[in-house]
N, C-alpha and C positions, 0 to 999 in steps of 0.2 A: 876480345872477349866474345865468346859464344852468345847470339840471342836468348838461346837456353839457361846460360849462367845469367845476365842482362835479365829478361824476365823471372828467374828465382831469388835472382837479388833486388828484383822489385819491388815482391811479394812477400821477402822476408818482414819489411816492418809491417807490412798490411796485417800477415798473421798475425805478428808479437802485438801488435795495438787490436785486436779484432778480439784477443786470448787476456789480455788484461783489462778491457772496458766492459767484460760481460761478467753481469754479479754474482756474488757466490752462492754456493747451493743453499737453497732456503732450508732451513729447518723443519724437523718434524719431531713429533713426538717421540719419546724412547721407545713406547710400547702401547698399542691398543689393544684391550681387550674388547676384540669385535662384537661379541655379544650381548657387551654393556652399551654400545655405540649403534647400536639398532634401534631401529622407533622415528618414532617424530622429532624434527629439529627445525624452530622456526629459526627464520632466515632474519635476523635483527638490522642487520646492516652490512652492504656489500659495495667492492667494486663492480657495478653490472654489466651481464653480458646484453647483446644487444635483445635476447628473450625479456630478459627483467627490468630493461628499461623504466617502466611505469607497473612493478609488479607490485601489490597490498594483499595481504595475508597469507605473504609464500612460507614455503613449508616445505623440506627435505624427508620424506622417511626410504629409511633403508631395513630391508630386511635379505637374512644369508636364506640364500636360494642351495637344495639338494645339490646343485654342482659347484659346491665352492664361490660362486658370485653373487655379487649385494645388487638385487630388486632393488632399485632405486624408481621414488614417484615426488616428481616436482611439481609441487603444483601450488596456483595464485589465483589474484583475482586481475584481470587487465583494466587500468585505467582508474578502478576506483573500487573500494566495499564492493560493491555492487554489480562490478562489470563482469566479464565474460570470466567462467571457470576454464584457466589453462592448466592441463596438464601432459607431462611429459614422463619415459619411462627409458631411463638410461639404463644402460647395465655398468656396473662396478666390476672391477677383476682387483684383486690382492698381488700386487706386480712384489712390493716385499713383503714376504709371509716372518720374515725375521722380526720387523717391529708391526706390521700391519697397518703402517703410517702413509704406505707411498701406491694409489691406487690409478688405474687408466679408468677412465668415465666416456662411453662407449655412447652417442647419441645415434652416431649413423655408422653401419660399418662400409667398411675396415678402422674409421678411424678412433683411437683411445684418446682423451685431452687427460693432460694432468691432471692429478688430483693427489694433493698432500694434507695429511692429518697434523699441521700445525701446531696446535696446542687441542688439548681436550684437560680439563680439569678433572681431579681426582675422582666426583662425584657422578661425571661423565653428565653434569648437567649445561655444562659452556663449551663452547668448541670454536677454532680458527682454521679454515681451509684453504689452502694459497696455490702457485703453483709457481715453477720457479720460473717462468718470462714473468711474474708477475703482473700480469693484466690482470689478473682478476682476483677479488678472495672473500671473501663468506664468513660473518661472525653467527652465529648459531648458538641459539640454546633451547633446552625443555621447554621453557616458558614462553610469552609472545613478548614480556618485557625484563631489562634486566636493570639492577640498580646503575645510574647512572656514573659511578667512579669505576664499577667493571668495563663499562665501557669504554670511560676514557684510558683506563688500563690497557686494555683488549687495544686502542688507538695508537700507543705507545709499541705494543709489541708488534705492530702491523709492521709499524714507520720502522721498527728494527731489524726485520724483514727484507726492507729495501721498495717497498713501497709508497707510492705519492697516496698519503695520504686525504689530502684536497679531494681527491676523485672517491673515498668511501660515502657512501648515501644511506641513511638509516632508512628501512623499509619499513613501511607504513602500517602496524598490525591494530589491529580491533575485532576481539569476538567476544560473540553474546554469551 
């Protein structure tokens, strides 16, 4: 046998085992309508990136910018109520314009990071934002606080997702 055959048949289970241990495509919503989905969205509880580590009264707004992209402003407090005002100004691109669910979030370029519109309730007052490596994902709503069975709901649908739940952290809000 050829090396060449010898290393492709080496490689073969590597594929098949590398193409069946990686999880399915995470869900998104059927449909956003972007312009109900615009505005302030506090951040209730998330897996954190290593930004929002110790974030209190984070807050997402988006707004559609003249060329088709969502102005995005993150912004918190570090370390406590009272600590330093971080913010941050990502850009959004609409990657599928068919549901409006599945967007690149643009910190530095070149680079876009996932960003999926998960669940958004009818009222467009809740929302779930995940990404399919699932490291990260973002429970959001209007409010700074939500009744506590939405959340364990919201917990439930994460975990269905394909997410370790253990690692979400409710974010710390309080305003005057």
């Amino acid at each position: 046998m050829s090396p060449a055959i010898t290393i492709y048949m080496m490689l073969i289970p590597l594929i098949t085992f590398a193409a069946c241990s990686s999880p399915p495509p995470i869900r998104t919503a059927k449909a956003v309508d972007l312009e109900r989905f615009m505005g302030d969205w506090y951040v209730i509880a998330n897996i954190p990136t290593f930004l929002e580590k110790d974030a209190h009264n984070a807050v997402e707004s988006y707004r559609l910018a003249q060329d088709g992209t969502v102005a995005t402003t993150f912004s918190f407090r570090q370390g406590s109520f009272d600590g330093e005002l971080k913010m941050y100004h990502p850009i959004g691109y609409i990657l599928d314009r068919e549901t409006n669910a599945v967007w690149g979030m643009q910190f530095l370029w070149p680079i876009k990071a996932d960003y999926r519109i998960v669940y958004v309730d009818e009222s467009y007052s809740q929302t779930v934002i995940g990404r399919t490596a699932r490291d990260y994902v973002w429970l959001m709503a209007r409010t700074p606080e939500i009744p506590d069975s939405d959340y364990q709901r919201f917990l439930t649908l994460i975990a269905q997702e394909g997410y370790d739940v253990s690692k979400v952290r409710k974010v710390p809000q309080r305003w005057r």
